[in-house]
C-alpha positions in Angstrom: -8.3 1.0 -2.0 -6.8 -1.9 -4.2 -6.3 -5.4 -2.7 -3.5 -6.6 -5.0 -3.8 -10.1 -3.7 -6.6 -10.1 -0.9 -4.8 -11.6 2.1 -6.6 -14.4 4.2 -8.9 -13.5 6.9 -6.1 -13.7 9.4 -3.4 -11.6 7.6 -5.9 -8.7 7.0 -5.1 -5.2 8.5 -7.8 -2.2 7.7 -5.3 0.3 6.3 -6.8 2.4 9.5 -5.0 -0.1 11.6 -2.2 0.2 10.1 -2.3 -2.0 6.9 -1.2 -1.5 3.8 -3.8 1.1 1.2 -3.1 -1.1 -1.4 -2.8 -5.3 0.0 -4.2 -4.8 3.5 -1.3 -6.2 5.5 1.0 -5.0 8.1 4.9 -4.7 8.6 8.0 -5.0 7.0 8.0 -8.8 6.5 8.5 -10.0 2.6 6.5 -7.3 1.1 9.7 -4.5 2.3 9.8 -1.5 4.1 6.1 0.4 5.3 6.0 4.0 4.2 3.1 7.0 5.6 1.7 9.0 3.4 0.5 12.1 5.3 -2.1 12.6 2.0 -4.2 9.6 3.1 -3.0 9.1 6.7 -2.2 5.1 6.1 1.0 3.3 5.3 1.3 1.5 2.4 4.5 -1.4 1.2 7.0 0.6 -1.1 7.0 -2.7 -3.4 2.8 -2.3 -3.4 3.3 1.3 -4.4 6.1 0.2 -7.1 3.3 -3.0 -8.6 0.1 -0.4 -8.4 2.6 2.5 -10.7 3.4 -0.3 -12.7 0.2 -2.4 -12.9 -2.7 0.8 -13.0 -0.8 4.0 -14.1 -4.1 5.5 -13.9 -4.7 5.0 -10.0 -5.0 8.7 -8.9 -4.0 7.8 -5.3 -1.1 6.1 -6.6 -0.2 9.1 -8.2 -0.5 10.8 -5.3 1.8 8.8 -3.4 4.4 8.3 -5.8 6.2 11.5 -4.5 7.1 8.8 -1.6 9.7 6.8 -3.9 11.0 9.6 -5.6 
């Protein structure tokens, strides 16, 4: 898992709680719509998938998930 930013303490979700794979946080607020990937069984921010594409090409589990925005 990639932590983007690392949220504070109190904004952290586990991605097995429902947090984002890639910034650990939870719901549609200013990082945009949650998506589930079946692949990893965790919901990840489209706009987190977008910057880790963008950012590291080479993240295989971004690859993997890519198939979500397409």
């Amino acid at each position: 898992m990639v932590n983007a930013a690392k949220p504070k303490d109190s904004d952290y979700v586990s991605p097995n709680d429902g947090g984002c794979w890639f910034c650990c946080r939870k719901g549609d607020d200013e990082y945009g719509a949650m998506l589930f990937d079946s692949e990893f069984d965790t919901y990840l921010h489209e706009s987190c998938l977008r910057r880790e594409l963008k950012d590291n090409p080479q993240n295989g589990e971004a690859q993997v998930m890519k198939y979500l925005i397409e």
